[in-house]
VEXLUM-762153 format. One line per field, with one value per residue (C-alpha): residue in three letters; y, z, x. Coordinates in Angstrom, 3 decimals, always signed. Layout:
<sites>
residu (ALA ...)
v (Y ...)
w (Z ...)
u (X ...)
</sites>
This chain:
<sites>
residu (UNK UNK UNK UNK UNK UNK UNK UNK UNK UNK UNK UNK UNK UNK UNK UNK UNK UNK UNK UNK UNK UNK UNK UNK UNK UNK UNK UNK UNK UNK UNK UNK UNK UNK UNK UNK UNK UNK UNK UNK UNK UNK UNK UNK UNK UNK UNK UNK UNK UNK UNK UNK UNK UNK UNK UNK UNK UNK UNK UNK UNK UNK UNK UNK UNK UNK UNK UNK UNK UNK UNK UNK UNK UNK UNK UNK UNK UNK UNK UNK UNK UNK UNK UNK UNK UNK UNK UNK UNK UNK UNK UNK UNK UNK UNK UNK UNK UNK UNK UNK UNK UNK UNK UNK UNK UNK UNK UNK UNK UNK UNK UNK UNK UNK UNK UNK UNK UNK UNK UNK UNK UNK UNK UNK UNK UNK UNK UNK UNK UNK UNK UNK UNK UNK UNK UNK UNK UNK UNK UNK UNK UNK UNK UNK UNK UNK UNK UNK UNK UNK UNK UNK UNK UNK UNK UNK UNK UNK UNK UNK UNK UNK UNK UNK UNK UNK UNK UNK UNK UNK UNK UNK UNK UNK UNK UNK UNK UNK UNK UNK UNK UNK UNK UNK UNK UNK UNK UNK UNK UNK UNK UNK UNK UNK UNK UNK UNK UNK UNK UNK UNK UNK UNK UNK UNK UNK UNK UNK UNK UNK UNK UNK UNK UNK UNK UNK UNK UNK UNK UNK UNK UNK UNK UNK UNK UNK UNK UNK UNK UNK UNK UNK UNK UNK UNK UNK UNK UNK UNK UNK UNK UNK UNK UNK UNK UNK UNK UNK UNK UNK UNK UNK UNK UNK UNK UNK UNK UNK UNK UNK UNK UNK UNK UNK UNK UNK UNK UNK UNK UNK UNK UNK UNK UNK UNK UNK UNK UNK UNK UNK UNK UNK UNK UNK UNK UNK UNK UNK UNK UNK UNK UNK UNK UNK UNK UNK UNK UNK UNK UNK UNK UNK UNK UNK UNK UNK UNK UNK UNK UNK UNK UNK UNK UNK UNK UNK UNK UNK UNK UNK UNK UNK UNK UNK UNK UNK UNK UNK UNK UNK UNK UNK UNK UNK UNK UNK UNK UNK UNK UNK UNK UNK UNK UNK UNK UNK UNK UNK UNK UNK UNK UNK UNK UNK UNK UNK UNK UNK UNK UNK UNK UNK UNK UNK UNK UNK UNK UNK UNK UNK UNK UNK UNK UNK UNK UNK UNK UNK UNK UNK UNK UNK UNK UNK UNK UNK UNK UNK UNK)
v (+0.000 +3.007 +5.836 +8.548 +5.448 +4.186 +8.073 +7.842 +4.834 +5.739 +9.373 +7.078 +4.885 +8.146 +9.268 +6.085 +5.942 +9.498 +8.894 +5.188 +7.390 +10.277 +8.097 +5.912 +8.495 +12.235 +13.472 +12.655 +10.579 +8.432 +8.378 +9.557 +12.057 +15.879 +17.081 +19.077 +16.974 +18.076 +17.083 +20.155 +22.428 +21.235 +21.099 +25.012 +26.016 +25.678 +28.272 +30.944 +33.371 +32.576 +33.989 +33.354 +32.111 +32.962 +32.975 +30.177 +27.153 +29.482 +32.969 +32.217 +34.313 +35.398 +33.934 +32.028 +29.532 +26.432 +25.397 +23.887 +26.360 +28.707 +26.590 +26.028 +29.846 +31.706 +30.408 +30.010 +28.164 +31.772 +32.734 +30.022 +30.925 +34.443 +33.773 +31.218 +34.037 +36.771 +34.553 +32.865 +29.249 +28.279 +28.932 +28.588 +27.321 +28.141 +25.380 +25.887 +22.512 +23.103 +22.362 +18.746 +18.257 +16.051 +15.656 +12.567 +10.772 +13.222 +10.284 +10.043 +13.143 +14.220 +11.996 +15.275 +17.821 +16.400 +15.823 +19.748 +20.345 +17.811 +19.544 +22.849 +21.126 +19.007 +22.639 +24.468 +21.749 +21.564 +25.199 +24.081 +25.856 +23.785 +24.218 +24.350 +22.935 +25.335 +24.475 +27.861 +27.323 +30.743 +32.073 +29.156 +26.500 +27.660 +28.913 +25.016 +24.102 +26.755 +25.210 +23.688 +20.982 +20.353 +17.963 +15.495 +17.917 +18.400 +14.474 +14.360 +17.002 +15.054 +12.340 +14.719 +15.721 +11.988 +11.191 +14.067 +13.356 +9.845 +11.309 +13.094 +10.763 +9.044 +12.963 +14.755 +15.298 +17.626 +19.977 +19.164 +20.470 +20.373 +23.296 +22.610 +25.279 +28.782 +31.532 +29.414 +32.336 +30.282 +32.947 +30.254 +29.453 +26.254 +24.756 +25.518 +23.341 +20.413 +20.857 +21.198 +18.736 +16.421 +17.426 +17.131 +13.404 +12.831 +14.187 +12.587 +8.786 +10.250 +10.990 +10.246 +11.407 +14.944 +17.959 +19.495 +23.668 +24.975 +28.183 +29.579 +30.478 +33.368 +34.957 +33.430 +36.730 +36.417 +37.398 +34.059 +31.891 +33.289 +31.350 +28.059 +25.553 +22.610 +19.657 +16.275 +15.641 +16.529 +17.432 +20.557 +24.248 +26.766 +29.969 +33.154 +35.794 +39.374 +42.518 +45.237 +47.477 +46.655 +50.004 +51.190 +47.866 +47.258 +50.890 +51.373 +47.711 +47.363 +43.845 +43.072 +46.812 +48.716 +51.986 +51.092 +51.923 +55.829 +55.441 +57.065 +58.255 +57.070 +56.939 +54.719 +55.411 +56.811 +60.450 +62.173 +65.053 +63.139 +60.551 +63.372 +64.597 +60.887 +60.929 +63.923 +61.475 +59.707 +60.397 +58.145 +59.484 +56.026 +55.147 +58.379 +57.876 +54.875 +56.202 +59.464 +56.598 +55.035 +58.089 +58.283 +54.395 +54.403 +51.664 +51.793 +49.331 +49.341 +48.558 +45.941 +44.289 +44.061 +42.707 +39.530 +39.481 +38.254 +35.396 +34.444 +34.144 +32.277 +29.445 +29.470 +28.588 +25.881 +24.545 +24.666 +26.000 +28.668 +30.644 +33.866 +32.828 +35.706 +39.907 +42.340 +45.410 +46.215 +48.249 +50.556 +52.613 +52.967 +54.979 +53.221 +53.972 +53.706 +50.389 +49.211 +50.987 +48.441 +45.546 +46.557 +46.376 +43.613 +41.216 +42.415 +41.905 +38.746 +37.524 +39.338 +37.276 +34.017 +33.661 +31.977 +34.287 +34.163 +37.318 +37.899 +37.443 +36.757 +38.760 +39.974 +42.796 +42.803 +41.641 +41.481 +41.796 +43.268 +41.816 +43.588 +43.589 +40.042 +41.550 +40.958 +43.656 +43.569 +45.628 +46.422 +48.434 +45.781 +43.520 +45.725 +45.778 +41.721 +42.214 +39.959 +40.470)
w (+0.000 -0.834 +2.185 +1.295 +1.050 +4.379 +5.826 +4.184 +6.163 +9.424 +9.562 +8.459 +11.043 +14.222 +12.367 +13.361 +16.558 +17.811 +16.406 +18.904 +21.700 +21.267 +20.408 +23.726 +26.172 +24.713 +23.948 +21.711 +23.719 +25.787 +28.887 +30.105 +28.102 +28.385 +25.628 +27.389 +27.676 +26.341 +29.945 +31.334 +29.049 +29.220 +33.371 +33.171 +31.447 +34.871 +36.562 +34.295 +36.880 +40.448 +44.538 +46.566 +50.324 +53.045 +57.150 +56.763 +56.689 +56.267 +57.633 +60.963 +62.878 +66.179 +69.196 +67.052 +65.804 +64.312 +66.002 +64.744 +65.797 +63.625 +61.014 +61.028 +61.757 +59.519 +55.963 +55.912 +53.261 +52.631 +51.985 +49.039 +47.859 +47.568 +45.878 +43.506 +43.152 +42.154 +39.362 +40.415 +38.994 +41.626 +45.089 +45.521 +49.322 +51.137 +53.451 +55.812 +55.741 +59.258 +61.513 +59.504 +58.670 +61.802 +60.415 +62.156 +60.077 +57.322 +56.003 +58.922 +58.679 +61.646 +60.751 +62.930 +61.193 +57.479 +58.347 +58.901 +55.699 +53.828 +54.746 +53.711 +50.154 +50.152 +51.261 +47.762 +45.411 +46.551 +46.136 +42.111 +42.578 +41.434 +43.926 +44.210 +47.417 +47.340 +50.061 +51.777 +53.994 +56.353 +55.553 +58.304 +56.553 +53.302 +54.320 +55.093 +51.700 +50.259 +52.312 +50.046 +53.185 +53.768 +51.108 +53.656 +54.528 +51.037 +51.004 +54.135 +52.763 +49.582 +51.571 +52.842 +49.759 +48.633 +51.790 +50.997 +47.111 +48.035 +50.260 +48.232 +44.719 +44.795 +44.575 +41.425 +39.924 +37.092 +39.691 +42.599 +41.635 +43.833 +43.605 +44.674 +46.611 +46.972 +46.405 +46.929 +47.841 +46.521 +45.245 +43.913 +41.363 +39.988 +42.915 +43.097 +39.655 +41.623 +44.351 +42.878 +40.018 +43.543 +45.215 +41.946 +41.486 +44.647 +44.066 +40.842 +42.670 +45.252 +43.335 +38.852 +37.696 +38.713 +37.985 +39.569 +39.834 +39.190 +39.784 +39.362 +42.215 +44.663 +45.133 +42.031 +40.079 +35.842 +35.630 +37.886 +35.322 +32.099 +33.835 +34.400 +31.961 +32.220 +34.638 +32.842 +33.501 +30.932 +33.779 +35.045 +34.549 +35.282 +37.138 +37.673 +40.652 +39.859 +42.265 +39.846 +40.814 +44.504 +45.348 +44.062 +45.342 +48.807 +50.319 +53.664 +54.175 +57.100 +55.975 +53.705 +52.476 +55.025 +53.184 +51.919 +55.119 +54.526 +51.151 +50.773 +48.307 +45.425 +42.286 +39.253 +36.616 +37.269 +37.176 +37.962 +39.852 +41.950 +42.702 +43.527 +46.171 +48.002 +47.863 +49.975 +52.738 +52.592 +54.772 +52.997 +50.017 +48.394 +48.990 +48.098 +44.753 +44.349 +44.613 +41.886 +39.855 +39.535 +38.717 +35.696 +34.579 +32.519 +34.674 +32.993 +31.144 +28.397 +30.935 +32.284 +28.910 +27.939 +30.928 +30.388 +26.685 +27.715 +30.193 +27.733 +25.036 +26.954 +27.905 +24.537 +23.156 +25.629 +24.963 +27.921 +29.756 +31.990 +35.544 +37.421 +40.780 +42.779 +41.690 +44.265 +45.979 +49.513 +50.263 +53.487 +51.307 +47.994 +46.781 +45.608 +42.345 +41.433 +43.074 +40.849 +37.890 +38.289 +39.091 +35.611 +34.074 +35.182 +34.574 +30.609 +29.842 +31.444 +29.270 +26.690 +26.355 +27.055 +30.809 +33.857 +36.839 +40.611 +42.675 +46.389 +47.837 +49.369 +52.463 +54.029 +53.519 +49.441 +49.311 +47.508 +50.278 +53.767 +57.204 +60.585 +62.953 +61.245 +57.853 +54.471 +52.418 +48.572 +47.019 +43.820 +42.127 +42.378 +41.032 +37.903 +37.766 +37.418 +34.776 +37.493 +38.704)
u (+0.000 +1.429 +2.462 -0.735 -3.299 -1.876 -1.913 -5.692 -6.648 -5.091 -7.360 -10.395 -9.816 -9.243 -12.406 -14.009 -12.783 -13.744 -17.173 -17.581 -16.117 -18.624 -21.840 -20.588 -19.472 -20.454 -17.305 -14.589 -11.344 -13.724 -14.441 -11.085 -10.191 -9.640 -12.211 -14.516 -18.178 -21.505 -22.796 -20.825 -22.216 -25.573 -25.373 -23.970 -27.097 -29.045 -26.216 -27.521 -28.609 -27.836 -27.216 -24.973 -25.831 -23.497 -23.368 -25.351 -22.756 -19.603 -18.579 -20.158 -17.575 -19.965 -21.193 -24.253 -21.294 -22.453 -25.552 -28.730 -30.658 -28.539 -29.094 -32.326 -33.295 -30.543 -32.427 -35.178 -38.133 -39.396 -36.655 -36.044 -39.498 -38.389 -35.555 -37.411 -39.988 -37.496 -36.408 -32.836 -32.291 -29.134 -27.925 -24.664 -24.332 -21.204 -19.972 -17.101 -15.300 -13.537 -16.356 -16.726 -13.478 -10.798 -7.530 -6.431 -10.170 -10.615 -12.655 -15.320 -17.586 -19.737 -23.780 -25.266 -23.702 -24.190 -27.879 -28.032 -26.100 -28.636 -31.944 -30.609 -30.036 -33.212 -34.711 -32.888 -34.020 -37.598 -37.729 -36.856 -33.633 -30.044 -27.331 -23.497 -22.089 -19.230 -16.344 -15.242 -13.009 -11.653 -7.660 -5.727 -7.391 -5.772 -2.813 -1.907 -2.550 -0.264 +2.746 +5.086 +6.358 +2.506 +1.583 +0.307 -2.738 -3.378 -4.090 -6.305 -8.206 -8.343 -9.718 -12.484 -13.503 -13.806 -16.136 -18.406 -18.402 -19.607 -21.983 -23.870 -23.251 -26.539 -28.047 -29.159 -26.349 -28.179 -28.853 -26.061 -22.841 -19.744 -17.289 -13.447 -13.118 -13.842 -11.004 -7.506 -5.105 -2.261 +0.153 +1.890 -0.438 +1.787 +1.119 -2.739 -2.516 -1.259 -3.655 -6.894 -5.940 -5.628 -8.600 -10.960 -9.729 -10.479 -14.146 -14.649 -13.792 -16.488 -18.939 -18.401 -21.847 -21.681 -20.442 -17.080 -16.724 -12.807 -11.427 -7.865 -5.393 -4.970 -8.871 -9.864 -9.967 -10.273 -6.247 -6.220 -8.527 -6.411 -3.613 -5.282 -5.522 -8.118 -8.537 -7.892 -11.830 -14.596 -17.226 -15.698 -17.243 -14.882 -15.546 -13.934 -14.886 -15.386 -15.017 -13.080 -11.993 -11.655 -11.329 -15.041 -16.867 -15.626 -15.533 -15.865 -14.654 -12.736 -10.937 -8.352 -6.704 -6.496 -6.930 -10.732 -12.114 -11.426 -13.577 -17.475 -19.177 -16.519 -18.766 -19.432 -18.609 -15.388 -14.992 -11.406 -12.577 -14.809 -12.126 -9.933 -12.635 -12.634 -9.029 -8.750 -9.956 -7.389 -4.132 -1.697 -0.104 +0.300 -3.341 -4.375 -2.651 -5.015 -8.054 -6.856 -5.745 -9.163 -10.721 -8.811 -9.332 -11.982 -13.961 -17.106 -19.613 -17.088 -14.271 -16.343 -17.184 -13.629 -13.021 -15.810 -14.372 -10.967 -12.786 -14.815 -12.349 -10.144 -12.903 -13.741 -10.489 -10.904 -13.798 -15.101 -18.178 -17.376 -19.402 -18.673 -19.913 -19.341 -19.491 -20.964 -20.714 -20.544 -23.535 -22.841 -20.664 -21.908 -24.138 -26.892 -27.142 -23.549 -23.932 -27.049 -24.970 -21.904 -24.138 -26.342 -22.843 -21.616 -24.507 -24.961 -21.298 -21.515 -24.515 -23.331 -20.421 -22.529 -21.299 -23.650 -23.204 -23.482 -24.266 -23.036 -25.407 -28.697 -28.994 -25.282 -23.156 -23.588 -27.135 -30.317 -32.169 -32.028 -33.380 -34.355 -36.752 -37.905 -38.927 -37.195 -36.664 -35.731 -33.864 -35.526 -33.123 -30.596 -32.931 -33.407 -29.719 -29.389 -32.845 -34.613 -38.644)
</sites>
C-alpha cells in the first residue's frame, strides 16, 4: 500500500474511533479524556442566573457559631421561595469545611452535622432551585494548603472531599454540583494546579456522575482563570470571581486593604474630579494615589465588557463552559445607584459574552435583600440591575 493510502486509512480509522467514543461516552477521547463533555455544558445552562448564600454554613464568625438552631433559623423556606420568586435558577451554598473536617479521620464526617447540611439542600431543590455545594473554607485553613512541606494535609483534605463526594453521589447530579473550593489564595499558582488537580480526582472517585466547579489560584480573580488551563476531567465548569476594581466595590470595608475603610461616596462610573474629592480622605499618600488613579481608569460598562471578553475568550479557546460565581458590591458605602450601575454592568457583559453568573449574595453585607426587625426587604433596584422580577 502506498504511504498517502496508508496516511488515508489511518485518519479514516481516528475518524471512526472518535465517532464510537462520542456516540458511547459524549465526547470525543472516551471516557477519560480531556475534551470538554456536552454534559458540562448542558449542566452550566441551569447556573444561568444565580445567589450566593453565606453565614449560613460558612462565615459564621460570632457567638451564634455552628448550632442547629442557627441553622435552622438563619435560611429560611421563605426565603427560598423568595428567591425562587425573584427569578434565580441556583444557590450557591457556602460550606465551611472546618467544623466537619478532623484531620487525624478526614474520612469520617460528623452523621449530625451532614444531616443539617442535607436539609438545607433538600430545602434548595424543593424550592426548584439547582445548587453548588461550594467548600469555603476561612484564611488558616488555606494557608496550610499553600505550604510547600505540607503535602500530607493536602491528602487528608483530599480524603475529605472523597467522603463528601460519596456522600452526596446518589443525589441529582443535574442539579447538585460540587465546587473545589472557593477563592484558593495560593500565590503560587503552579502549585494551586497540583492541588486542585488532587482534590478534583479525589471528588470525581467520590462521586463520577456529577459535575465538579474549578477556579484559578490566589482569590480566584479572571487574571487568575487566564492562567489556568483545564482539569484532565470533561465534567468541570470553570468559574472566575469578579469585584473590579476593589477600590469602588468594597468601600468602607474594614478587611483586607487597610486603606478602603477611609472610602465614601466614590462613584461609578469613574470620574477624575470626583475621585480626587474621596481621595482627599485619605491620609496616605500612596493610597491616596489609588483612589486618583481610579478616577482616571476608565472603569465603565465598556471597561467591564472588555473585561468579560478576555474570560470568555479564553474558555472558549478551551472549549469549555465557563461561571462567574461571585461579583458584588458592599452596600454601606456605595451609593446606591452607582452600586445598581456596576451591578447593571456587570450582569450584561456577562450575558453578553454568554457567561452563567453568581451574585453575592442573598442577604449579608452585598445583598439582595435586607433583614431587621424580622422583615425581608428587597432591594428592587438591584434587582433591575441583574434584569430579574
Amino acid at each position: 500500500m502506498s504511504r498517502i493510502k496508508l496516511q488515508v486509512a489511518f485518519r479514516l480509522l481516528a475518524v471512526l474511533l472518535a465517532a464510537s467514543a462520542i456516540a458511547q461516552t459524549g465526547h470525543p477521547g472516551g471516557a477519560d479524556s480531556a475534551y470538554p463533555s456536552p454534559l458540562a455544558f448542558k449542566r452550566a445552562d441551569k447556573l444561568r442566573r444565580g445567589i450566593n448564600a453565606s453565614e449560613w454554613f460558612a462565615q459564621v464568625y460570632d457567638k451564634r457559631g455552628y448550632t442547629p438552631e442557627h441553622f435552622q433559623a438563619w435560611t429560611t423556606a421563605d426565603d427560598l421561595a423568595l428567591i425562587q420568586a425573584m427569578g434565580f435558577d441556583h444557590v450557591r451554598l457556602s460550606v465551611n469545611p472546618q467544623p466537619m473536617f478532623n484531620p487525624q479521620e478526614p474520612n469520617k464526617i460528623p452523621a449530625d452535622y451532614l444531616g443539617h447540611l442535607d436539609a438545607a439542600l433538600k430545602m434548595i431543590l424543593d424550592h426548584g432551585l439547582a445548587v453548588v455545594i461550594d467548600l469555603h473554607p476561612e484564611s488558616d485553613f488555606k494557608a496550610r494548603l499553600a505550604k510547600e512541606d505540607d503535602d500530607d494535609f493536602v491528602e487528608r483534605f483530599a480524603d475529605f472531599w472523597r467522603a463528601l463526594a460519596a456522600h452526596y453521589s446518589t443525589w441529582d447530579p443535574d442539579r447538585v454540583f460540587l465546587e473545589i473550593m472557593n477563592e484558593p489564595e495560593l500565590t503560587d499558582p503552579y502549585r494551586w494546579l497540583g492541588v486542585q488537580m488532587k482534590l478534583a480526582a479525589a471528588i470525581r472517585q467520590g462521586a463520577p456522575a456529577h459535575t465538579i466547579i474549578a477556579a484559578g489560584a490566589r482569590w480566584s480573580d479572571d487574571d487568575d482563570l487566564l492562567f489556568q488551563e483545564p482539569l484532565r476531567d470533561p465534567n468541570v465548569i470553570y468559574n472566575f470571581h469578579f469585584y473590579e476594581p476593589h477600590i469602588f466595590t468594597h468601600q468602607g470595608a474594614t478587611w483586607s486593604a487597610y486603606s478602603w475603610h477611609w472610602l465614601r461616596g466614590l462613584k461609578y462610573p469613574s470620574d477624575p474630579e470626583q475621585a480626587e474629592s474621596v481621595a482627599a480622605l485619605v491620609p496616605n499618600e500612596a493610597d491616596r494615589l489609588h483612589v486618583i488613579r481610579y478616577g482616571h481608569e476608565h472603569w465603565d460598562a465598556a471597561r467591564m465588557e472588555s473585561e468579560m471578553k478576555q474570560a470568555a475568550a479564553w474558555a472558549r479557546r478551551r472549549g469549555v463552559p465557563l461561571l462567574c460565581n461571585e461579583f458584588g458590591v458592599f452596600r454601606d458605602f456605595a451609593d446606591p445607584q452607582d452600586r445598581a450601575a456596576w451591578l447593571h454592568d456587570v450582569r450584561s457583559a456577562l450575558e453578553h459574552n454568554g457567561i452563567g453568573w453568581t451574585m453575592w449574595d442573598y442577604s449579608g453585607s452585598f445583598g439582595v435583600v435586607t433583614k431587621k426587625d424580622g422583615k425581608t426587604v428587597v432591594d428592587d433596584s438591584v434587582l433591575r440591575a441583574l434584569g430579574m422580577k
